[in-house]
C-alpha positions in Angstrom: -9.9 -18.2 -0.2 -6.5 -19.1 -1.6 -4.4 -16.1 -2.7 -2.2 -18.3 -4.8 -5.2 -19.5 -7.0 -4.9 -18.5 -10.5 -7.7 -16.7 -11.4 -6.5 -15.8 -15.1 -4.7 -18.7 -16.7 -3.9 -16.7 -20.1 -1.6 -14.5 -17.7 -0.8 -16.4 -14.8 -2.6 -13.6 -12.8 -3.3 -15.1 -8.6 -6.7 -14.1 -6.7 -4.0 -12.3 -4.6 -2.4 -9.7 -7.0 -5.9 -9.3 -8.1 -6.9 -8.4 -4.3 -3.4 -6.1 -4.1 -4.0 -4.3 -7.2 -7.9 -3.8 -6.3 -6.9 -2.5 -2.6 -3.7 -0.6 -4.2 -5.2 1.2 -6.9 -8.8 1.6 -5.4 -10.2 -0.3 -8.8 -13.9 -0.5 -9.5 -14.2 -1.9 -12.6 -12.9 -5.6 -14.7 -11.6 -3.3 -17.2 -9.8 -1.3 -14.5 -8.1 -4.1 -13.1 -6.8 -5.6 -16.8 -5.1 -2.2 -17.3 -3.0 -2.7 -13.6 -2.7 -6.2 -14.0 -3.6 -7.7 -17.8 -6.0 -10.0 -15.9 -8.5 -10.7 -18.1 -7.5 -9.6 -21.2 -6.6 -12.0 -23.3 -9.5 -14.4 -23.8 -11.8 -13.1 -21.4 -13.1 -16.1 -19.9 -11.7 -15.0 -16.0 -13.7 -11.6 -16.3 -16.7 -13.0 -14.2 -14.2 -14.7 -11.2 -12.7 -10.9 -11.5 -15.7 -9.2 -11.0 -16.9 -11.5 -7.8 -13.3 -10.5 -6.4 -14.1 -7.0 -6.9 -17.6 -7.2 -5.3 -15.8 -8.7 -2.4 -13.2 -6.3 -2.0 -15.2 -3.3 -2.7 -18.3 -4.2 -0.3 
């Protein structure tokens, strides 16, 4: 798993300050994690790679 892989291209948003924000903030949800970190909110396309992160984190 790279940290420095860009999981949302629209914001230039990395697998790792996904992970941080999830662990940080105790996120559950993709929505969640576009409010701490605008991941996923532009075109939407990211949301799926988002929600395996959180799976991940949260399991």
């Amino acid at each position: 798993m790279d940290r420095d892989e860009i999981i949302c291209n629209c914001m230039e948003i990395t697998r790792g300050e996904i992970i941080d924000a999830i662990k940080n903030n105790n996120l559950k949800t993709v929505d969640e994690v576009g409010d701490a970190t605008e991941a996923g909110t532009v075109c939407g396309s990211c949301q799926d790679d988002i929600e395996e992160i959180l799976k991940d984190v949260n399991a």
